[in-house]
N, C-alpha and C positions, 0 to 999 in steps of 0.2 A: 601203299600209295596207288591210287586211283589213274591214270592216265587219259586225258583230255586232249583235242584239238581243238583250238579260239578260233571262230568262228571267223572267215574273211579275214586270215593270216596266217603266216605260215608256225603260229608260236602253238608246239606244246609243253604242257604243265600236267604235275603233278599234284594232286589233293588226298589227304587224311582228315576227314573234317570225324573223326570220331569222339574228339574229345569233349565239344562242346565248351570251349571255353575260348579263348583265347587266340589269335591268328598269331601265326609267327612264316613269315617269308623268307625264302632262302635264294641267293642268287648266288651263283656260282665263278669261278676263276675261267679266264681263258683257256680254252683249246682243249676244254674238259666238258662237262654236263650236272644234270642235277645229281649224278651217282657220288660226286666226289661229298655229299652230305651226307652219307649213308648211315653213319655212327650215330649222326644227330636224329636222324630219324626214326633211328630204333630207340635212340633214349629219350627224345621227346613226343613219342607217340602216345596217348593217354594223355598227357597232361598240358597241349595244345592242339589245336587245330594247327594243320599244318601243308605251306605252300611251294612248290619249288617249282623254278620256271627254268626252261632251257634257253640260254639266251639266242637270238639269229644268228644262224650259220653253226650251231653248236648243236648237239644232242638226235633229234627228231624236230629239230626247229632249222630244218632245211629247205622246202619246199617255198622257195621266194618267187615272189609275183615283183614286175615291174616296180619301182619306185618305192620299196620296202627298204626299209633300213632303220639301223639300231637306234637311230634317233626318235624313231617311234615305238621304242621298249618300253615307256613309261605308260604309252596310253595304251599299248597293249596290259600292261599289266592292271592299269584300272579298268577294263572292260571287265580280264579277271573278277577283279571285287566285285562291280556290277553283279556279274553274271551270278555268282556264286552268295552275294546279299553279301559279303566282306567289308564291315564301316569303317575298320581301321586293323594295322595289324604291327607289332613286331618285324623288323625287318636286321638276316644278318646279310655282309656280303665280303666276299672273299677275293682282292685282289683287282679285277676287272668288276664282279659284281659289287663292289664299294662302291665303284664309279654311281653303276646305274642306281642301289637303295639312294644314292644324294640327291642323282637327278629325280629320279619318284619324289623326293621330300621338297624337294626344290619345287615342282609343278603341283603336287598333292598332298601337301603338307598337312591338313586337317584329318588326315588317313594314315598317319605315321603315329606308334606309341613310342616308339623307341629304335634309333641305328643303330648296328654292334658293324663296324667298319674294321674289315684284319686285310694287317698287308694293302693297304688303299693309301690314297691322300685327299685332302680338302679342294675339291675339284671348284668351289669357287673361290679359295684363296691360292693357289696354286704357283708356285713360284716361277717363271717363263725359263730362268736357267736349267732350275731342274726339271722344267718339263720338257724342257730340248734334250740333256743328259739322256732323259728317260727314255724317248724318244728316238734316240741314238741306238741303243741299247735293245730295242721293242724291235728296229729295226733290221739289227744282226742276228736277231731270231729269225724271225720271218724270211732273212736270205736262206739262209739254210732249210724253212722247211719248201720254200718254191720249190727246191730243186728233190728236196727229200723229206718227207714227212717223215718217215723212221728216223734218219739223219738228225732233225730235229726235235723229234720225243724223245731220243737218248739225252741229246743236251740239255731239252727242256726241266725234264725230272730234276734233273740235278738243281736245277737252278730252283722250282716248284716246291720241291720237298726236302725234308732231313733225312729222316729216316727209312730204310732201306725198302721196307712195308709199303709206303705211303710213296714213294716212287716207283715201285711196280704200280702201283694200284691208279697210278695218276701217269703213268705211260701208256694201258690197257686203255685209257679212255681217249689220249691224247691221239695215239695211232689211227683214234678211227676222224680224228679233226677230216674236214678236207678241207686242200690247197685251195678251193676257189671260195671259202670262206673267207679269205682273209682280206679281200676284199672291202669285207663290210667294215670289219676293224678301224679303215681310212680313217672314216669319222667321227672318231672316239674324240680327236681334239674339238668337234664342234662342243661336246656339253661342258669343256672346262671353261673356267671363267667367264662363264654367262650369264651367270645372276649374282645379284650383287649381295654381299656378304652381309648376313644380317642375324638376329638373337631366335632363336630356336622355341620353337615352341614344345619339344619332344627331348626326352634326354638321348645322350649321344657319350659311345661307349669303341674307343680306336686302340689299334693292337693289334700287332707282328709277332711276329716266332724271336727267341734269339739269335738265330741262325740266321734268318736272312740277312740281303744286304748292308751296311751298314746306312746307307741311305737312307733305306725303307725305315729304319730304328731312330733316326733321324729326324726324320719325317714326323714318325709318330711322335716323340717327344714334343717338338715344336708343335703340333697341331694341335694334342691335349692342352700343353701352355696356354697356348692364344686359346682355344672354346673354353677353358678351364671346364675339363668333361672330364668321363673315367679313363682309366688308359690299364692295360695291360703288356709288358712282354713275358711270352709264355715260354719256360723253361723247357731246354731241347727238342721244340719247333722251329721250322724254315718259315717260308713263305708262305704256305698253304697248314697254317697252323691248325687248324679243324681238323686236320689227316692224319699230320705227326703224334699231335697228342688230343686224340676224340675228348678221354675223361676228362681231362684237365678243361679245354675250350666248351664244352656241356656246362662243366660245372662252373667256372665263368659268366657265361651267359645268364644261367641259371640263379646265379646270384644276382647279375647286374638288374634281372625283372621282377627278382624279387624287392628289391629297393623302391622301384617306382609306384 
């Protein structure tokens, strides 16, 4: 993977455009970077072109300028396309990065082949209780790492991953977070419930680990119901199901674009 800085932001990205065919975009989970895709990247190298973006305040996407904020992830990331001649791509996102692929489909929906959304929820149908639970929850993180960011990559993991691999390897990344990032996160509730719910012109493919919360499992059942879309829960995966089990969410995906 190729390493980039977008010009007049503080956002870098990653590119593999070897393959010649096909764009698939990766966004990643909180308090982590484009690394926690790494499996995906080895197994779909050659047989997509391939995009990962560090979202603000995460990765090498530190360097914020005045009035920068996450709410402008979407048209950073079509500059990306722009920049790079990208007409439309695959998009997966993992947790936090669910959020942002919706909002991209939301604003740029003629640029979207396909969402594969793990561990996310339907950011414009979005239920206000459970976004306050959630909310709740996001928040008791976050105290703990103000005070200690090691403090809170021990607890984080736990909650992020299953398997014992896949929380080292998602602590390694989490440690390097920093406290004034978090910051940005504030306003993550502005992209919910902001556009109004409506029929899809791309297929749409939602799925959690069995492991995680029951919520989260929850969530997805109801969400695939109501879009009637593909849905997966992947056997002995958490939360960041892509990390637990690479083979198994590869060859997932890999099927879901084959369908299309």
């Amino acid at each position: 993977m190729k390493e980039f800085q977008l010009e007049n932001s503080p956002i870098a990205y990653y590119i593999d455009d070897s393959a010649n065919k096909d764009w698939v975009v990766f966004i990643h989970a909180a308090f982590v970077d484009h690394r926690m895709f790494q499996k995906q990247f080895e197994y779909f190298a050659g047989k997509f072109n391939l995009l990962a973006v560090d979202l603000l305040g995460h990765g090498k996407s530190i360097h914020a300028q005045k009035g920068d904020s996450i709410e402008k992830m979407s048209d950073w990331i079509d500059q990306i396309f722009q920049k790079h001649n990208i007409k439309a791509a695959h998009f997966v996102g993992v947790s936090l990065g669910a959020v942002f692929i919706q909002n991209f489909a939301n604003k740029y929906e003629s640029k979207v082949l396909s969402l594969a959304c793990f561990g996310g929820y339907d950011i414009n149908d979005f239920d206000i209780k459970k976004q306050k639970g959630n909310s709740k929850e996001q928040m008791k993180m976050m105290f703990k790492g103000i005070f200690s960011i090691k403090w809170f990559a021990k607890a984080n993991k736990k909650i992020s991953a299953y398997t014992s691999n896949a929380q080292e390897e998602f602590y390694k990344m989490n440690i390097e977070f920093n406290k004034k990032s978090f910051m940005y996160l504030a306003k993550l509730q502005n992209l919910v419930n902001k556009f109004p719910k409506k029929e899809k012109s791309y297929k749409l493919l939602v799925g959690c680990g069995e492991h995680d919360i029951p919520m989260e499992i929850e969530i997805v059942n109801e969400w695939a119901k109501k879009d009637n879309c593909e849905k997966v829960i992947l056997q002995g995966a958490g939360h960041c199901a892509n990390m637990d089990k690479p083979k198994e969410f590869n060859e997932c995906l890999e099927n879901f674009w084959s369908k299309l």
